[in-house]
C-alpha positions as CSV (number, residue, x, y, z in Angstrom):
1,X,187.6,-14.2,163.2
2,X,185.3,-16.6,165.0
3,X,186.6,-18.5,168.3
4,X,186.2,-22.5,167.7
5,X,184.4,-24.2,169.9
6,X,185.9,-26.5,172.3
7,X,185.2,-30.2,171.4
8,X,182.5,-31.7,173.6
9,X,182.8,-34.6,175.1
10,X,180.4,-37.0,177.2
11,X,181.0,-36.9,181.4
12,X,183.6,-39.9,182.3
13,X,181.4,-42.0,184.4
14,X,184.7,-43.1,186.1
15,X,185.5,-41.7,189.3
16,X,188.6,-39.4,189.3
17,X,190.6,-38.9,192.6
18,X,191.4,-35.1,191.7
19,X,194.5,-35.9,190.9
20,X,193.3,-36.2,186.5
21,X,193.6,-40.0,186.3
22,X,190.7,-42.1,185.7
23,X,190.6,-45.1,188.2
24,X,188.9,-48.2,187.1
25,X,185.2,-49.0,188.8
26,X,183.6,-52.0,190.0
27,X,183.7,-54.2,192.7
28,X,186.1,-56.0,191.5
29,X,188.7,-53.8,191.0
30,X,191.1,-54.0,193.7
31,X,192.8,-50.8,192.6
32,X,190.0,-48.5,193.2
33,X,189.7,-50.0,196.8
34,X,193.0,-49.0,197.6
35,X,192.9,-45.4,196.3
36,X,190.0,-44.0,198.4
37,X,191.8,-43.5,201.7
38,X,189.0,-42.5,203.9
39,X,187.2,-46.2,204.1
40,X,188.1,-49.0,206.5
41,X,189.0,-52.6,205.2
42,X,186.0,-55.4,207.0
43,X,186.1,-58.8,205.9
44,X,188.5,-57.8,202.7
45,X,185.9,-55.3,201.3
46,X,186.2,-51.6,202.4
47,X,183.3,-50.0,204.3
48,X,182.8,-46.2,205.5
49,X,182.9,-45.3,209.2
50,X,179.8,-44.9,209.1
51,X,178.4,-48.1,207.7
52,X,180.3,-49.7,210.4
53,X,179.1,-48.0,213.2
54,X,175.7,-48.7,211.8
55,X,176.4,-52.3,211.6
56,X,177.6,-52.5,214.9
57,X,174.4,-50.9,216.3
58,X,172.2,-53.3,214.4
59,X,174.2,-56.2,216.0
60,X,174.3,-55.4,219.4
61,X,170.3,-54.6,218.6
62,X,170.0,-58.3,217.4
63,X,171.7,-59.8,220.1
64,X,170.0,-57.7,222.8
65,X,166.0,-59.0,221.1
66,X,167.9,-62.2,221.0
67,X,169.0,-62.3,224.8
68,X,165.1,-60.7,225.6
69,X,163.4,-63.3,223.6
70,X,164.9,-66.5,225.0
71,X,164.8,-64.7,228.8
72,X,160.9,-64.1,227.9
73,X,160.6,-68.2,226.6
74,X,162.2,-69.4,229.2
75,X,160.0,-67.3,232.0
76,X,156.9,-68.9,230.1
77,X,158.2,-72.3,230.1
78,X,159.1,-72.4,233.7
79,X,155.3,-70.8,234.9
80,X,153.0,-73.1,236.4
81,X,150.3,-70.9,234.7
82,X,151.9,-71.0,231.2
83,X,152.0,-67.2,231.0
84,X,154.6,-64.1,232.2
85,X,153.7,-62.6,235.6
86,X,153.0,-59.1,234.1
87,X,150.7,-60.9,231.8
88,X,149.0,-62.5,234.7
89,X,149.0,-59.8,236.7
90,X,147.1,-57.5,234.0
91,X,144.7,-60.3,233.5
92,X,143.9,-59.8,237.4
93,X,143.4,-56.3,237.3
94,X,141.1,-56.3,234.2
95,X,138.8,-59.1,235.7
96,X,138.3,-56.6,238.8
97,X,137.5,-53.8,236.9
98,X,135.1,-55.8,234.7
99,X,133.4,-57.0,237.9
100,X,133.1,-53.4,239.3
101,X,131.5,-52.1,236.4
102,X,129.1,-54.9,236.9
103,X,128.2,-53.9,240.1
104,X,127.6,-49.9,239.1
105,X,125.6,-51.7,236.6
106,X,123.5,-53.2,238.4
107,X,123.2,-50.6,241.4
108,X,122.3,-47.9,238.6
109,X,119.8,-50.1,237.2
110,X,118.2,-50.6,240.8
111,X,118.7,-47.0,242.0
112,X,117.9,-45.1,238.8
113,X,120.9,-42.9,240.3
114,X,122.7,-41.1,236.7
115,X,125.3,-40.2,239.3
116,X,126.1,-44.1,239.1
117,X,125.9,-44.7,235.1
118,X,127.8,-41.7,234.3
119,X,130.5,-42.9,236.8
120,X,130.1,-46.5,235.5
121,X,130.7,-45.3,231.7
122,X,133.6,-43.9,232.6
């Protein structure tokens, strides 16, 4: 005698707690909030640890550009030059090694010396 075949039937595509109920899905449905005990209630709606840390990080991120970007505008507006001292500072120190390559430049070009050019083109 043949065995029957168990019915088939589709996958719920509602979440099931283990416990053989069906809970409803959606964000809407308060119930299924409540029945997941491992997330955290922020601002009504329940979040993983996780997420929250994550949020958390990305704020404190925020604020810390925010804090950096004002300090950084104010610096600016408060130079007499219009510019932040690093900025200046660089500017100083590429203008002086721009005008000492000049000079190997030109003291290569007079002495015919390669010692000079290879040291200038480096």
């Amino acid at each position: 005698m043949p065995v029957p075949e168990p019915p088939r039937t589709a996958p719920s595509l509602e979440p099931s707690l283990g416990d053989g109920a069906a809970h409803p899905v959606g964000l809407g449905s308060q119930e299924y909030y409540e029945s997941l005990p491992s997330l955290f209630y922020l601002c009504n709606v329940r979040m993983e640890t996780l997420t929250i840390i994550g949020l958390v990080g990305n704020i404190v991120q925020f604020v810390d550009f925010s804090g950096k970007l004002i300090s950084k505008s104010t610096e600016i507006y408060r130079s007499s030059e219009g510019a932040l001292a690093e900025n200046i500072d660089t500017e100083k120190a590429t203008n002086s090694r721009i005008l000492l390559n000049s000079r190997l430049t030109q003291e290569a070009t007079v002495t015919g010396d390669s010692t000079v050019d290879n040291l200038r083109k480096s």
